[in-house]
N, C-alpha and C positions, 0 to 999 in steps of 0.2 A: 504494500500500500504506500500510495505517494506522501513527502511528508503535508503535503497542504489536504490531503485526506484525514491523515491523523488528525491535523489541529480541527479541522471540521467535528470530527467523532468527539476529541475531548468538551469541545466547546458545547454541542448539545446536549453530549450526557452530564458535563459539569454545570449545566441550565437546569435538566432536570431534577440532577440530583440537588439544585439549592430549593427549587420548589419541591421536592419531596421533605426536607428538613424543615422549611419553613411550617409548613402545614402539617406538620407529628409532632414531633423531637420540641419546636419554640413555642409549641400553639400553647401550650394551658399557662407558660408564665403571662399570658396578658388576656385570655381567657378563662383563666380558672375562677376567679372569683364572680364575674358576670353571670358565667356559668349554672356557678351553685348558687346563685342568688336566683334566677329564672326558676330554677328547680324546686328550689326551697332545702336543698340541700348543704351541709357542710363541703367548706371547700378540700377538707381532705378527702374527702369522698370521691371529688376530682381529680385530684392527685393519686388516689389510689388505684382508680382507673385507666389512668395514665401508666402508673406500675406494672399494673394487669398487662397493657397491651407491651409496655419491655418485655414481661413473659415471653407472651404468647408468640413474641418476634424471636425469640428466643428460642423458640418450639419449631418454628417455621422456617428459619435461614436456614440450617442443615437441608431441608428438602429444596426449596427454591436453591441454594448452590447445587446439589446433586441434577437439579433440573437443567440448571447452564452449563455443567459439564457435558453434559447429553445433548441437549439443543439450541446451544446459545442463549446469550443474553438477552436479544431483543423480545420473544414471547415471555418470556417472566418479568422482565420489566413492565412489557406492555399490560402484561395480569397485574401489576404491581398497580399501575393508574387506577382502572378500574377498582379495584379495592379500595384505595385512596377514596377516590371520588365516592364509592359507595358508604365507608363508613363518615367520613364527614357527612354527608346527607343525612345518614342515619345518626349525626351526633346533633345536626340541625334540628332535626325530629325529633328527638329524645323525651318523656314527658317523667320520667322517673331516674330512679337506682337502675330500672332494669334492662332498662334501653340507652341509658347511658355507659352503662358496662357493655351490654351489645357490640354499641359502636365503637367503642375502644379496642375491642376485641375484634372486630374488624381492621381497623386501624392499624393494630398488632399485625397483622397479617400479612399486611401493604407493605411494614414496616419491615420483618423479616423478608420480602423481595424484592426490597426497593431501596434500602438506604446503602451505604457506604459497601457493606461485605458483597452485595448482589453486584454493584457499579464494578470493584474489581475482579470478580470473576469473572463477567463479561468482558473485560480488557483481556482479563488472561485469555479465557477463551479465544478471544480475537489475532491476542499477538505472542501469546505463548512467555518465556523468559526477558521479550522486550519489551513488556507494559509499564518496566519501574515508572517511565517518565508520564505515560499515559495516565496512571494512579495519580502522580504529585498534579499533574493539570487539573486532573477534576476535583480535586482537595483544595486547589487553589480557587477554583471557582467557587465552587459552594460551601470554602469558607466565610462569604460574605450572606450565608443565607440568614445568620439571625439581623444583620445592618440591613438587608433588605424587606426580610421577614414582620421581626417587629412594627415596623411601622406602617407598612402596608394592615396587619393585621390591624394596630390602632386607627391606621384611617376605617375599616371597613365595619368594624366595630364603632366608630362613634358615628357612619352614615348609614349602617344598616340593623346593629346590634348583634350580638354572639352566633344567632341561629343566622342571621345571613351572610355574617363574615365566612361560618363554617361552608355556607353552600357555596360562598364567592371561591373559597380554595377548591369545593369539588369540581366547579366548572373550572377551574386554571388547568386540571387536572384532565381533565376533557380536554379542553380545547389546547392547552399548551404540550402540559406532560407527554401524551399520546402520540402526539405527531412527531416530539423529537427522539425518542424512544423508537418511535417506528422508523425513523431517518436512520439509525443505526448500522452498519453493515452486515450481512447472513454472516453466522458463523459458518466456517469450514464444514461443511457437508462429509467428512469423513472421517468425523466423531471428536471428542477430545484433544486439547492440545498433546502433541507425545512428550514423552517425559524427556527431559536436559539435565542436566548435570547443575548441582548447586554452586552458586558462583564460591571462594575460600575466602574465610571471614579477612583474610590481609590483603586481597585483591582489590586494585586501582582502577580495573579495567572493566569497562560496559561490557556485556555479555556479546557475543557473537553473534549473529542472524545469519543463518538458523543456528540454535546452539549444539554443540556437539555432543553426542549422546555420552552418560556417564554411570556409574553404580548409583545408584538412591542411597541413602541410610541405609545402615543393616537396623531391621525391626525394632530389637531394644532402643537403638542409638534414637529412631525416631519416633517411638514414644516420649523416652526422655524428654526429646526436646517440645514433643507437642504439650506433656506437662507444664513445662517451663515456660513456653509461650503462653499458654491459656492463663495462667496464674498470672502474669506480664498486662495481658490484656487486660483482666477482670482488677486487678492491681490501677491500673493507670485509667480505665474508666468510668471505678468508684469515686476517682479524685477527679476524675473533669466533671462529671455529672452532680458530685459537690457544690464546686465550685461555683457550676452553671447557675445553681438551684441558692444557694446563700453567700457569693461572695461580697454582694454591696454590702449586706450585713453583717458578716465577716470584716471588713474592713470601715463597718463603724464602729464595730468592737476594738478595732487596735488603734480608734482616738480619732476618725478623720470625720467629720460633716457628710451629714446625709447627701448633698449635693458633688458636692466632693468624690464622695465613696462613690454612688452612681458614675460620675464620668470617668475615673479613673477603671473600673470593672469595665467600663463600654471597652477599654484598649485592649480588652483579650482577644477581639477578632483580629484587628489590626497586625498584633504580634503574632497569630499562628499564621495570617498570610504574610507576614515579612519569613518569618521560620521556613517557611514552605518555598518562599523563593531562594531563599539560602540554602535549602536541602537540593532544588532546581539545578542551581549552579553553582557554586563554591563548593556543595556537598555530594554533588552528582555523581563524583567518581570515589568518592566513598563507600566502602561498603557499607549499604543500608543498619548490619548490628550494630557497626560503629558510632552511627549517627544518632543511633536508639538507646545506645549507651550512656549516652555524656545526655542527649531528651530528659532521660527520664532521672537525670540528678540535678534537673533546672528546677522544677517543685521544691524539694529538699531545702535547697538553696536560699531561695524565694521567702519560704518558710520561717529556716533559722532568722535571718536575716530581719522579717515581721515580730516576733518572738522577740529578739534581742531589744531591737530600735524602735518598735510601736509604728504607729502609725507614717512615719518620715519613709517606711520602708516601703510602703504599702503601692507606689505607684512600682518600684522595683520588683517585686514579688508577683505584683500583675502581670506585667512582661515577661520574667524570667519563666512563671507558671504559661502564657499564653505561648510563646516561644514554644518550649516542652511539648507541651500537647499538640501543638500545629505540626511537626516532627513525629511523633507518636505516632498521631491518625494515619500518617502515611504508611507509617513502619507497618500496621496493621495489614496493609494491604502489602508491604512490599517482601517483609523477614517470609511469611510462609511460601512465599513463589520463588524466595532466594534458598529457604532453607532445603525445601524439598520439591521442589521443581515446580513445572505446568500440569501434569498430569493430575486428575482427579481436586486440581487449586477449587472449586468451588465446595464441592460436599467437605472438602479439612476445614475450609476460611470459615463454613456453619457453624461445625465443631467448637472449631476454636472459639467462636464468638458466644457461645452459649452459657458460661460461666461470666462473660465479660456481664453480658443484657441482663444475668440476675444482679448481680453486683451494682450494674447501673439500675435496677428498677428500687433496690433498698436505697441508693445513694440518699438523695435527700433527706428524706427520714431518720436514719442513723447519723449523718452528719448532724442535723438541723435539730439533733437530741444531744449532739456531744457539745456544739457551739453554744443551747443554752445553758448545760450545765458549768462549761469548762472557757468559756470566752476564745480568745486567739489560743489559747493552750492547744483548743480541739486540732489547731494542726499538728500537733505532734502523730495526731494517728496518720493525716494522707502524707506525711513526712515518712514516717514507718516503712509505709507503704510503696511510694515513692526509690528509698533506697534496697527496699527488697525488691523490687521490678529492677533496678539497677545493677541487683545481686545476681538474680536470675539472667540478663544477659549477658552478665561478664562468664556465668555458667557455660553456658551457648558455644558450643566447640561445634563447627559442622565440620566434616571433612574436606580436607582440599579435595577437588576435584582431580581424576586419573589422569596422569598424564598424556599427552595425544590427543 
């Protein structure tokens, strides 16, 4: 494929994929409480429906990747729309508990073949061991989906109200989603990308097209590692999902002004796409573990730093946390296609992600119990955490590839 093809592919699927996260993943921080009040419901009831659908996406990415390793990317995406669209409708409609859980659970659904882990096995599928840069493009895009998100969502919301802001995303979902998702290229009509050889964690050099075939793991070696990576992901998703969910107030606790803490948390978008253009290029020829190494001891960092100096540290701690994470998300997509090839990358990336989406569905909750008892302390757990994901990939031995 030409390279003005590629940017084509990255640039619709990283369109889609921002309006997929806009309308799941940001909807209930500026709808939850409108929500529950229509309802007559508590707003964690919202929230826990929300939970519910991390589940249930959780349940569902293992099969939606088994499906694009068999038939490409574009018909599971394209299922992914139509869910989208249909459970928003059904959250528009809602008149209770029981159909607000419904739609969640649809939502869920959408969400296991539609968000981040679906977008990269479709790359894979497409281009086999040379999607790294295709991953960072649509990371880069739709890292700007809560900057776009939120506030499309508040316009639509204060000119139509929560049930028509909901339907205005199932039509985006229609009319925008669908068609770019269907622009997509057929996968390879002769099944699965084949398997390539892992690139060696000290390797400078972009993988070869095509790559040259190699040993996989021996069995044990790649359990190990699929351990170590799931604990990595579920590790570093509890603490963005945190984050997500209480860091303005997080960082009125370490002494800064409500107005204040607001604008300074808005910079987390900004630093995962500067982080992402830095993995792009400065970092490019890095191997991916290395870059996931030094990601996931920016948290840490950030952290002690908050901890020590209070509030002074707080716009520093933003960045170095948004940074991390911006790096991370990628790594998600990028360590399992580096660790253990193309073959079979969607139905492992489910796998893999499936401890991460529990871990993100308690996030808030658990955090947002440790921050009122413990103030800025409570970061000592995602600091914990943080440096034991950092443990876990200094673990991460893959083998060099054979020679020849």
């Amino acid at each position: 494929m030409s390279s003005a093809a590629l940017r084509w592919t990255v640039l619709r699927l990283g369109t889609a994929q921002t309006l997929a996260w806009a309308s799941s993943y940001y909807l209930p921080a500026l709808l939850a409480a409108p929500m529950a009040e229509g309802l007559g419901v508590p707003v964690a009831l919202v929230f826990a429906g929300f939970s519910a659908a991390l589940v249930v996406s959780a349940l569902c990415a293992p099969l939606a990747g088994h499906a694009i390793d068999r038939h490409g990317g574009r018909p599971v995406l394209l299922g992914s729309n139509a869910l989208f669209a249909l459970g928003l409708a059904a959250l528009a409609g809602a008149q209770g508990p029981a159909g607000l859980f419904l739609a969640w659970g649809l939502i869920g659904m959408a969400m296991g073949a539609g968000l981040y882990e679906a977008a990269f096995a479709a790359l894979v599928r497409l281009y086999g061991q040379d999607a790294r840069g295709a991953i960072t493009g649509i990371t880069l895009i739709a890292g700007f989906a809560s900057t776009v998100g939120w506030p499309l969502t508040a316009w639509m919301q204060a000119h139509w109200g929560w049930r028509g802001t909901c339907l205005g995303w199932a039509a985006l979902h229609l009319l925008l989603g669908l068609p770019l998702n269907a622009w997509l290229p057929r996968a390879p009509a002769h099944g699965p990308a084949a398997p390539s050889r892992p690139q060696a964690a000290g390797s400078t050099a972009a993988p070869a097209a095509p790559p040259l075939p190699g040993s996989p793991p021996a069995p044990a070696t790649a359990r190990r590692m699929a351990w170590l990576l799931a604990f990595v992901f579920a590790a570093t998703w509890f603490t963005s999902t945190a984050m997500a969910a209480h860091l303005p107030r997080l960082l009125q606790a370490s002494g800064m002004a409500l107005p204040v803490a607001v604008g300074v948390a808005a910079l987390v978008g900004p630093a995962q796409v500067v982080a992402r253009l830095l993995e792009y290029g400065l970092l490019r020829r890095m191997h991916p573990l290395q870059s996931a190494r030094l990601a996931a001891l920016a948290h840490p960092l950030g952290a002690l730093l908050l901890c020590v100096t209070g509030g002074g540290a707080g716009l520093v701690f933003t960045l170095l946390h948004g940074a991390g994470n911006g790096i991370l998300t990628i790594a998600k997509g990028t360590l399992p296609l580096v660790l253990f090839g193309a073959h079979g990358y969607g139905l492992r990336q489910g796998l893999l992600m499936v401890p991460a989406r529990v871990a993100q569905a308690g996030a808030p909750l658990l955090f947002g119990l440790l921050l009122d008892r413990a103030g800025t302390a409570a970061l000592g757990a995602t600091a914990l955490l943080g440096l034991a994901s950092a443990g876990a990939l200094w673990a991460l031995r893959p083998a060099a590839p054979a020679p020849g």
